[in-house]
C-alpha positions as CSV (number, residue, x, y, z in Angstrom):
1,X,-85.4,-59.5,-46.1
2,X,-86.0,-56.5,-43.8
3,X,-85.4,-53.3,-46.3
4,X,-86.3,-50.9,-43.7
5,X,-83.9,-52.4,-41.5
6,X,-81.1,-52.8,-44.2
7,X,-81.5,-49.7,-45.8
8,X,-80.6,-47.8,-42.3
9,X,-77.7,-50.0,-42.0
10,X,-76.6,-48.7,-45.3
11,X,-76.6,-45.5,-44.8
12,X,-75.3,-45.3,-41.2
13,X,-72.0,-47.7,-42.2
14,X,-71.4,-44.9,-44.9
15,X,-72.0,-42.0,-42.8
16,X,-69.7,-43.6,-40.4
17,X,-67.3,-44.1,-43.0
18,X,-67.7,-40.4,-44.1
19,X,-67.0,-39.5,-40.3
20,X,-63.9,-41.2,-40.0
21,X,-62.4,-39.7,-43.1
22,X,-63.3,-36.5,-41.5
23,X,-65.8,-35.6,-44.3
24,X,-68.7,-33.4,-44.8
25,X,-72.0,-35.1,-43.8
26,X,-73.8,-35.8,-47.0
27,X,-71.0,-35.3,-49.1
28,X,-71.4,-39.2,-50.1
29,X,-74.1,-40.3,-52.7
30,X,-75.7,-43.7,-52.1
31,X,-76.9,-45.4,-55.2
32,X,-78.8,-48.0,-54.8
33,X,-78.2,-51.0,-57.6
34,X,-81.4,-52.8,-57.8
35,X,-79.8,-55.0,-60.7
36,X,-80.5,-58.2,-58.1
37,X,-84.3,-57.7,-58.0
38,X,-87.3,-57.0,-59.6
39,X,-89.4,-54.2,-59.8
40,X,-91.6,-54.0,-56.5
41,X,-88.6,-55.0,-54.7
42,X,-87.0,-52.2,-56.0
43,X,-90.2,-49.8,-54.9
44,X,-90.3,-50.9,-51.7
45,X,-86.9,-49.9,-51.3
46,X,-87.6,-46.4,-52.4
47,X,-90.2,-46.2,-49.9
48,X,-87.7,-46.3,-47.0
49,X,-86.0,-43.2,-48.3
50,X,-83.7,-44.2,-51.0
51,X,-83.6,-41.5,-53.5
52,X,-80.7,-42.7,-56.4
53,X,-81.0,-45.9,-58.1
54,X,-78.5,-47.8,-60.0
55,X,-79.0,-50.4,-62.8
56,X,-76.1,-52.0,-65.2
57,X,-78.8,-53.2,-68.1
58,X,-80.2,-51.1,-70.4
59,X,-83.7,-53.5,-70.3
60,X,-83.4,-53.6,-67.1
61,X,-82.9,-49.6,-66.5
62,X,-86.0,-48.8,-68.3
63,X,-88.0,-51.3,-67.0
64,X,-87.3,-49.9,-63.3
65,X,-87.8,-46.6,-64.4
66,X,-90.9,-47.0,-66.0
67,X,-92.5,-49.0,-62.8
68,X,-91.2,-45.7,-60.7
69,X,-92.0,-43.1,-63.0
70,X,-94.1,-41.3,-60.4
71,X,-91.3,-41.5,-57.6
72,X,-88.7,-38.2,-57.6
73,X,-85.7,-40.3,-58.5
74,X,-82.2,-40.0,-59.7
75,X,-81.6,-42.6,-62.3
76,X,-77.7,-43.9,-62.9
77,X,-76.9,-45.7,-65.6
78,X,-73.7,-47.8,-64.0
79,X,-73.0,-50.6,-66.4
80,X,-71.5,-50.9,-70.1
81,X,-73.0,-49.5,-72.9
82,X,-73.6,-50.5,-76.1
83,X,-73.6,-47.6,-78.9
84,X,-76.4,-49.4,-80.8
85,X,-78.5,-49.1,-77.8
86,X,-77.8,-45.1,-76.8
87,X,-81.0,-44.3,-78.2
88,X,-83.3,-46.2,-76.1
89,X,-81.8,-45.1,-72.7
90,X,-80.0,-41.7,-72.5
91,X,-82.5,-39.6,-72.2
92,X,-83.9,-41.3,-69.0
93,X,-80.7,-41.3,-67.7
94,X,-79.4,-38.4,-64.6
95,X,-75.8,-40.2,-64.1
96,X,-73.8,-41.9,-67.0
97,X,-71.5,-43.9,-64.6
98,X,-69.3,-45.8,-67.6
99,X,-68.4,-43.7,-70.1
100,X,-65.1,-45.6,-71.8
101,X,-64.8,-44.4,-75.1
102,X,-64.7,-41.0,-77.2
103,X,-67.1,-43.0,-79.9
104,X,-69.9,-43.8,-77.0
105,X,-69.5,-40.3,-76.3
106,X,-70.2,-38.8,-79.5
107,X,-72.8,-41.5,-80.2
108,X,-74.5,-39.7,-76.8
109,X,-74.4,-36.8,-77.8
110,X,-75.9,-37.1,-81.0
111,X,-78.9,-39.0,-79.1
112,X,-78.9,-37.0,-76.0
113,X,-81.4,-33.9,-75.4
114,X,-80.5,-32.8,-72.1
115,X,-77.1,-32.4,-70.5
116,X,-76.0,-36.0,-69.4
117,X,-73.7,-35.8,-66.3
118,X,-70.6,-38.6,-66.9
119,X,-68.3,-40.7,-65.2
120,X,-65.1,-41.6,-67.3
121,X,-64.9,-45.4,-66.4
122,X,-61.3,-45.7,-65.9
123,X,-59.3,-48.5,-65.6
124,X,-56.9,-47.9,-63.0
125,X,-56.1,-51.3,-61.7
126,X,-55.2,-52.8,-65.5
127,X,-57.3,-55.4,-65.4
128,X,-57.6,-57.0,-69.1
129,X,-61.5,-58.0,-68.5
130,X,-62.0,-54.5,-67.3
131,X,-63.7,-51.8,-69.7
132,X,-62.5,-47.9,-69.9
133,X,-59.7,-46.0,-70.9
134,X,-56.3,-46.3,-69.5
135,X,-55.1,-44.0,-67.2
136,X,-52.5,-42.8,-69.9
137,X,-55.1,-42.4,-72.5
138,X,-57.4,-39.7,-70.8
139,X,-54.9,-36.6,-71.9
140,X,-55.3,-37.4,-75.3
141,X,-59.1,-37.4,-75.1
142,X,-60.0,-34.1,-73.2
143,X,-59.8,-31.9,-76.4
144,X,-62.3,-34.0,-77.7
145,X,-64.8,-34.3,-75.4
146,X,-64.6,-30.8,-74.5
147,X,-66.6,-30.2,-77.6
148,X,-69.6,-32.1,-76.6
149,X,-72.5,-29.7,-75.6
150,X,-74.6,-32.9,-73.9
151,X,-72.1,-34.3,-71.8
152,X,-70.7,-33.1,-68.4
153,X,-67.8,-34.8,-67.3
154,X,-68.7,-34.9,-63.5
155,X,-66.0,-37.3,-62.2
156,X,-64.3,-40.4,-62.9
157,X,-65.3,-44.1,-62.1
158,X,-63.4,-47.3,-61.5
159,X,-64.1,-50.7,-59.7
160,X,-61.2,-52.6,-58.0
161,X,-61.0,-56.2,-58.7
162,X,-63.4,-58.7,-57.1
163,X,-60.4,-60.3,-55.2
164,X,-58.6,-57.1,-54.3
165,X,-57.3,-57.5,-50.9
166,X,-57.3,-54.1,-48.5
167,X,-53.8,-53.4,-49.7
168,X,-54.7,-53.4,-53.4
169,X,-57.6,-51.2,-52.7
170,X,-56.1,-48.5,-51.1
171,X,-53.9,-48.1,-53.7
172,X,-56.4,-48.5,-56.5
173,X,-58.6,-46.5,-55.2
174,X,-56.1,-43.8,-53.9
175,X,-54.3,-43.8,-57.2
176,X,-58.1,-43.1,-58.5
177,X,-58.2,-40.0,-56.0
178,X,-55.0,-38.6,-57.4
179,X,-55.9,-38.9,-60.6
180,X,-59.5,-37.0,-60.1
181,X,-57.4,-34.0,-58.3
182,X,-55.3,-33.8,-61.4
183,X,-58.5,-33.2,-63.4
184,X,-59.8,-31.1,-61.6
185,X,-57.2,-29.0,-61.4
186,X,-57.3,-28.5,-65.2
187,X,-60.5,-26.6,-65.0
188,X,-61.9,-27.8,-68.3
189,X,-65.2,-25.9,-68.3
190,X,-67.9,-29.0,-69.1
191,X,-65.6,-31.4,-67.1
192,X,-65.5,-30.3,-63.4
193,X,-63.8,-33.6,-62.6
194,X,-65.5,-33.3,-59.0
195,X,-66.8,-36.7,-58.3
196,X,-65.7,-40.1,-57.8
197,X,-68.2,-43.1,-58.1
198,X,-66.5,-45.9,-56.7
199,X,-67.1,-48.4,-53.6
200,X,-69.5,-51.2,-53.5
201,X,-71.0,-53.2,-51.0
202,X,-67.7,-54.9,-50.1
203,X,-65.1,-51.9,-50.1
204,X,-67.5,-48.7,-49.8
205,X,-65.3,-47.9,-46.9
206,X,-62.0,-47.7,-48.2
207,X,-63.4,-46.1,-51.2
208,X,-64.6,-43.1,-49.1
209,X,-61.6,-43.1,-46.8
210,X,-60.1,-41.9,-50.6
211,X,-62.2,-39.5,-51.9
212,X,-64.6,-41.3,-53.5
213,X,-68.7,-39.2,-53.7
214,X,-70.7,-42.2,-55.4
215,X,-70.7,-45.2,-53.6
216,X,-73.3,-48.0,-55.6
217,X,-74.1,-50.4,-53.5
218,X,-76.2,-53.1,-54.5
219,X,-76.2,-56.6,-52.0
220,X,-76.1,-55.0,-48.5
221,X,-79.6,-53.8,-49.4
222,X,-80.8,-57.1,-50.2
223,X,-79.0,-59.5,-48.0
């Protein structure tokens, strides 16, 4: 496994990407998901230039981010989690990237003592085995969450299914787009609604072709 090699494939398929959907340069996030290794691994891939890493475990999270404390990181937290284990995690935490409920929210911001910048994990394709709120259920929970003092609610996040063909993901993820304008447009003062975290190794193209600002990619690094 040549990380040098992979990481500047990476980065040049999504500046490529980011090209053809006449975008900014830079205005796509890479996060790296090191969920598939260990810990040097994971080191050795911040010493090509990788700068945001992305775990789904909380055990996992803080064992990476105690291995790279000396590194100048930004640490996402991308996978579901569990109220019971807020505590342990948050305040390690830059990015929240699964946010899917107003009772994880509160339990944050009782634990939290910094701001915590949040995706709301929706779940736009309606997937049953899918966490986060339905795209009819946001509305109602705005009011709500605009009350928390530790949580910024930077974006939205959704993932496409694993057998989406490139039909299905254009209109998942453009739906997603639509639906992160409509935010936005409310101009909810702790919720800019700016960002979109969504694209993976297999669709980070399509993702960025519609909008999306956080792509987490997690095999093409370690193929």
């Amino acid at each position: 496994m040549d990380l040098q090699k992979n990481k500047y494939q990476v980065f040049a398929a999504v500046a490529e990407a980011t090209r053809k959907a006449n975008r900014p340069e830079n205005s796509v996030s890479i996060v790296a998901v090191t969920k598939y290794v260990d810990s040097s691994t994971a080191k050795e891939l911040v010493k090509t230039g990788v700068k945001h890493i992305g775990e789904n475990r909380v055990d996992k999270f803080l064992e990476k981010y105690q291995y790279l404390r000396d590194e100048e990181l930004t640490w996402h937290l991308i996978g579901t989690l569990q109220r019971r284990k807020v505590k342990e995690v948050i305040n390690y935490v830059d990015y929240f990237h699964a946010l899917d409920s107003l009772k994880l929210a509160e339990e944050i911001e009782k634990r939290a003592e910094h701001t915590i910048k949040c995706f709301l994990q929706v779940n736009v394709s309606g997937e049953e085995s899918k966490h986060g709120f339905a795209v009819n259920e946001i509305e109602a929970v705005l009011p709500a969450l605009e009350k928390l003092e530790h949580i910024e609610i930077v974006g939205i996040m959704t993932m496409a299914p694993i057998d989406a063909g490139e039909e299905d993901l254009e209109k998942i993820f453009q739906a997603t787009h639509e639906l992160q304008k409509k935010l936005q447009n409310k101009q909810i003062t702790n919720m800019p609604f700016s960002e979109i975290s969504m694209g993976m190794s297999r669709d980070f193209a399509t993702a960025i072709a519609n909008g999306s600002t956080f792509v987490r990619i997690g095999t093409s690094f370690f193929k």
